[in-house]
Structure formats: C-alpha cells, structure tokens
N, C-alpha and C positions, 0 to 999 in steps of 0.2 A: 873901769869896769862898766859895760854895756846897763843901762838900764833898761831892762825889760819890762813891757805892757802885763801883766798878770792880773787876768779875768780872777774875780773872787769863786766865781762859780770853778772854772776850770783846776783850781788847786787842791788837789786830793785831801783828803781825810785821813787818808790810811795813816797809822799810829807812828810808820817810822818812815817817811815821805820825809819829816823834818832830818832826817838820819841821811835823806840821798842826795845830799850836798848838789852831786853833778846835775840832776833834773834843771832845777834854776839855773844851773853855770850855763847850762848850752841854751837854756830859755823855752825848756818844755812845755811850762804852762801857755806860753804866745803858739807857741807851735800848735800846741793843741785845739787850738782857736780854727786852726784850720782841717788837720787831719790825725788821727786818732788811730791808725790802722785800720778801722775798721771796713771789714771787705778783703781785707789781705790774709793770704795764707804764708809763714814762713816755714819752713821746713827747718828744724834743729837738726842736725847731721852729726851727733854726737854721742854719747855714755846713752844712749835715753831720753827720756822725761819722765819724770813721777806727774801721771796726769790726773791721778788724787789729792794731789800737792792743794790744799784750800786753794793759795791763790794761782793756781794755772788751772783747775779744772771747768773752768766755765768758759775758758778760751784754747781749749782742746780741739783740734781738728779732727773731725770724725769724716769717714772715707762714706760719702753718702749712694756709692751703688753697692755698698756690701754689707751684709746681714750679719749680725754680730752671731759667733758662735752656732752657725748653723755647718759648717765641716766642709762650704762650699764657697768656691771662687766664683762669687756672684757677680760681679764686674769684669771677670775673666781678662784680668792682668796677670798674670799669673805668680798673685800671692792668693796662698787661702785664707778667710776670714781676716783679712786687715785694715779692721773697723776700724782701728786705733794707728794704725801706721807701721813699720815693717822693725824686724830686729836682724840685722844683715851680719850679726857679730856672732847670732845663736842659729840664725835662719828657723825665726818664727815668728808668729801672730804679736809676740807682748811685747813693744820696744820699752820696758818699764826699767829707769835708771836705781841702781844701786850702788853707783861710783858717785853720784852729784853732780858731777860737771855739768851736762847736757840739761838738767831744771836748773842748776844758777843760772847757764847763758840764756833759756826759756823765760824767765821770773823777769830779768834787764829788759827784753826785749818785750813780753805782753803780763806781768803779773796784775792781773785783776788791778782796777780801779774799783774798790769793794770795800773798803772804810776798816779793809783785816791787819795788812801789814805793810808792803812796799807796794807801789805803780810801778809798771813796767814805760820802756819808752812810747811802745806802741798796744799801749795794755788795750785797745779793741779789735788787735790782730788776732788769727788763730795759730796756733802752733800745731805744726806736721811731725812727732815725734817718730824720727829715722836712727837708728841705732848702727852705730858700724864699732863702738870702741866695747870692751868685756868688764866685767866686773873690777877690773884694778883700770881701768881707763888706758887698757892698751889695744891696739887694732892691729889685723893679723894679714888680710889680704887686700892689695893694690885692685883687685874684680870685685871686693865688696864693697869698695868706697864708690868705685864708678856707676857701681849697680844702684849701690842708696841715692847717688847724685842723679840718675835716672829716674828711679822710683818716683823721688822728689818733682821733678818735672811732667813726670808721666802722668799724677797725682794730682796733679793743680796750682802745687807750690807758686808762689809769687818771687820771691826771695828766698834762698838758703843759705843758713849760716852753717859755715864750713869751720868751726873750730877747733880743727886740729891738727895734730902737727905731721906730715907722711912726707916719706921722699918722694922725690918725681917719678911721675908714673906717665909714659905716654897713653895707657888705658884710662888712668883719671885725666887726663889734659882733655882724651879725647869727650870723656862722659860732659866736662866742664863746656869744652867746645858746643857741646851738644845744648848744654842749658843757652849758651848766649845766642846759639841759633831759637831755641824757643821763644826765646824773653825773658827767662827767668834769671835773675841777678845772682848772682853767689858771691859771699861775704864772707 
C-alpha cells in the first residue's frame, strides 16, 4: 500500500471524511496539495442537483450574465432566467433534483470542504446543475441530452460528467464531438 504524504492542514474535518475510505486510497489529501478544483466549472448532466443541499450550496454555479427571476434571457442563449443552470427533462429554469442521483454524483465530486459532512474530490470546483433525467431518473429524448451537452459547453463548463446510461445516439456523438472540439472533457 502506497504511503502517502498527508498535510495536517489539508485533511478535512468534515464529521464523515473518516467514513470516505476511498479519499486517502487514491491519496486526496497529497493531491490537494496541489489543486482543489478550484476555478473549474463541472457541469453534472443528470436527475438535477439539490443546490440547497448544505454541502453543495456554496459550490453552485451560478450563470453570471443572467438575472435571476427577472422573465428575461439576459445573456441571450436562448434559455430564460437560467441563473441556476437548465432542466432539459421539463424545459425549465429549476434543474432541482428529486430523484438523487445527479446531487450524490455532485456531493463526490465538490461537497463542501465545510467541517458539515463529507469533502468532495474536488470540493473547490463549481457544479453546473443540467438536468436531462425526470423524477424516477428516466430520460426521454436523444435532442435533450445533446442540447444539455451543449448548454454545458456553451456555459463555461470545464468538464462534464455524463452519468447516465442512453443508447447511441449520432445527435449525442455529435453534441460530444462538439465538446472535445471546445476543450471541454466529458466523463
């Protein structure tokens, strides 16, 4: 087993850190040492996100050319008011998860370094909440995953994590295509 360097400072607090076994396995604390997420935008491409959630709300990506609740596509992408990121599953402003899935894989990836519950791996990244699955974590159209995969890119995304399960789709191949032309990584 690998001995890892582990800064005293760099080892969270948070109450069930001792609970996330794999953090240490892959050597989180060293890694941390170097980069943190932070500055990166990932885009969750899933059920949601509960961006109330205690520990993701402080690492919520907020769409900074558009005005919350004001009934106008102020960035003129054409979504209206999607402060908080898109829901391609309802085609509306709230991508807010009621199935789970898309805030657990959110929580792994940035939950708060906040002394509340778990650290994410890159708990100083921001999370881009893209919604394409419905309340039972099923998704409907092969144009709405491509679209979220857009949106995502379109948006500022760094990375987006693609957790879910769709047949081939040469509209998603090509939305995917489209990201690695950008730079944006999809996971």
């Amino acid at each position: 087993e690998p001995n890892y360097r582990v800064s005293a400072d760099l080892t969270p607090t948070d109450p069930s850190y001792g609970q996330q076994w794999s953090l240490p396995k892959i050597g989180m604390p060293t890694a941390w040492d170097t980069a943190t997420g932070s500055g990166v935008v990932v885009a969750v491409i899933d059920s949601g996100v509960d961006y109330r959630h205690s520990e993701l709300a402080e690492n919520m990506w907020v769409n900074p050319g558009e005005i919350a609740g004001n009934g106008r596509d102020d960035d003129e992408n054409g979504y209206v008011d999607d402060y908080r990121g898109w829901d391609f599953a309802y085609n509306d402003n709230n991508p807010l998860d009621v199935f789970g899935h898309g805030t657990h894989v959110a929580g792994t990836i940035a939950a708060a370094r906040n002394a509340v519950g778990t650290t994410g791996v890159a708990y100083g990244a921001r999370i881009m909440p893209v919604q394409v699955l419905d309340e039972h974590g099923r998704g409907h159209h092969d144009i709405s995953l491509a679209a979220a995969i857009c949106y995502a890119v379109n948006n500022g995304a760094h990375i987006i994590n693609l957790s879910v399960a769709w047949n081939y789709s040469p509209v998603v191949v090509n939305a995917m295509n489209y990201s690695g032309r950008m730079g944006v990584l999809v996971i």
